[in-house]
C-alpha positions in Angstrom: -36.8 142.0 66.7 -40.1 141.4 65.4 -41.4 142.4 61.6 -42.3 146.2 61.8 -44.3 147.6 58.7 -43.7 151.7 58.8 -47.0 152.4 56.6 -49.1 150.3 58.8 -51.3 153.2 60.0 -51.6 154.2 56.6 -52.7 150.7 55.3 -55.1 150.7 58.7 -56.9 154.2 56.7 -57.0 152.6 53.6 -58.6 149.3 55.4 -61.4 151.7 56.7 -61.4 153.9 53.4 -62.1 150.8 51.5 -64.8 149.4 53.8 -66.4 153.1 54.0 -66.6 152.8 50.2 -67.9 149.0 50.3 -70.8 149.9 52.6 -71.8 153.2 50.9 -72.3 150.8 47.3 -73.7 147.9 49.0 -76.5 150.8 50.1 -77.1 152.5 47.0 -77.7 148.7 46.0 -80.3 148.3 48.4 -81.8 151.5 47.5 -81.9 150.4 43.5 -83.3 147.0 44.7 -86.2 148.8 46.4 -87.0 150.8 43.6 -87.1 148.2 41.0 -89.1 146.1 43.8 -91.6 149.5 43.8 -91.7 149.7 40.4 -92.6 146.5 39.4 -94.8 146.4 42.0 -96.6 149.6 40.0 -96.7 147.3 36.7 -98.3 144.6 38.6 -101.2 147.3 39.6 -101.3 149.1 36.1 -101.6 145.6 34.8 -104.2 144.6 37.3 -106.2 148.1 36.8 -106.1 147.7 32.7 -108.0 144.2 33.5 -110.3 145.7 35.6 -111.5 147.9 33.7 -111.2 145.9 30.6 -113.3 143.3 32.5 -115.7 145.9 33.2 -115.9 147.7 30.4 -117.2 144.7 29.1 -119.9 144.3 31.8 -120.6 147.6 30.7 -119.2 150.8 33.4 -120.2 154.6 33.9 -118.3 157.5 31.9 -117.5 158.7 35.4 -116.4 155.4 36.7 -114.3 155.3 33.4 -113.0 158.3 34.1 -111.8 157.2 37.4 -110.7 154.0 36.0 -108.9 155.9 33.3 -107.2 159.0 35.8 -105.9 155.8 38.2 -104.2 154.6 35.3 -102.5 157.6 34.8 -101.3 158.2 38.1 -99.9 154.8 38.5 -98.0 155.2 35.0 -96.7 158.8 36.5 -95.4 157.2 39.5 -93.7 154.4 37.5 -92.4 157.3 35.4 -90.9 158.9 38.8 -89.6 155.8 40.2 -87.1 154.5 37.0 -85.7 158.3 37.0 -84.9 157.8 40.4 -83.6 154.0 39.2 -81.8 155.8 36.8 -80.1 158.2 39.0 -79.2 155.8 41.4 -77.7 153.6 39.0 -75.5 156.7 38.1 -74.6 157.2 41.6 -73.7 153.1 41.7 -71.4 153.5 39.0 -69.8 156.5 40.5 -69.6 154.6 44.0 -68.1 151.5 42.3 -65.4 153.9 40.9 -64.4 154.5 44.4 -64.7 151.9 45.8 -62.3 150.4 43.2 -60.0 153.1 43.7 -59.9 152.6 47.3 -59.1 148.7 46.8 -56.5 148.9 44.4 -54.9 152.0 46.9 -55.3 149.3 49.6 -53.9 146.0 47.4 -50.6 148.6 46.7 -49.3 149.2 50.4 -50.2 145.3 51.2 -48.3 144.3 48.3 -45.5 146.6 49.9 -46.2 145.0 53.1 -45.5 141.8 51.6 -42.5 142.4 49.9 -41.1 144.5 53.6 -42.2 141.1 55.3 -40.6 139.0 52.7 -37.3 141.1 53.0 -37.6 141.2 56.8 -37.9 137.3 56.9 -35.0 136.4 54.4 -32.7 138.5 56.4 -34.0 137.3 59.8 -33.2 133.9 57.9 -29.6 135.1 56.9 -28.8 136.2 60.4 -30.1 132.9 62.4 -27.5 130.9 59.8 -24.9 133.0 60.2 -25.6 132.7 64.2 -25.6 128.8 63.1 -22.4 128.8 61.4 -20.6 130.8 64.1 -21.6 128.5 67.0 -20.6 125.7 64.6 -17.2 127.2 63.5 -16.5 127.9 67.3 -17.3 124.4 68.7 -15.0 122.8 65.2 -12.6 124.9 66.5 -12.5 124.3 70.4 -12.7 120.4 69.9 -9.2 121.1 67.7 
């Protein structure tokens, strides 16, 4: 009789809880990736904009095409400001994800563990019976050679 584990839908659930909850983080790590990629991709422009101008300032520029220079600026700064709030709330949501999924594992690690220890029992009994299988045929041939 092979090893039958009674919980082995259950441990089949908690499988495809665990890798529900590993794909969900390994997303909200791509989405915090491409926002720090955006955002330092908005320094890089604020940085190159400030030389700009500062390079043109000194060549001498316009009020108006200060102005311009000046209200670029700003926007970039605002959408850096935008983009680490959303850094920020997706880090939240990363630590709440990495809650779950850790929750999901350990759920997971318990009824394998149990698994292992049924299996372990299962086996050492399976062991038991083929000796005692052993010793009978041994006992009965002793005893018809007698």
């Amino acid at each position: 009789m092979p090893f039958h584990f009674p919980l082995a839908a259950v441990l089949r659930y908690r499988e495809s809880i665990e890798r529900r909850e590993r794909l969900v983080l390994e997303r909200i790590q791509q989405e915090i990736a491409r926002v720090e990629l955006q955002i330092r991709q908005i320094e890089d422009a604020c940085s190159r904009a400030s030389e700009r101008r500062g390079a043109e300032l000194a060549r001498g520029m316009s009020a108006a095409e200060m102005q311009s220079a000046y209200e670029y600026q700003q926007a970039l700064e605002q959408q850096g400001d935008t983009l680490r709030s959303q850094w920020l709330e997706w880090k939240k949501r990363w630590r709440q994800q990495l809650t779950a999924y850790e929750l999901a594992r350990r759920n997971r690690e318990t009824l394998e563990r149990l698994r292992a220890k049924q299996l372990e029992i299962y086996s050492r009994e399976q062991a038991k019976r083929g000796q005692a299988i052993i010793d009978d045929l041994f006992l009965s041939r002793r005893r018809g050679s007698n």
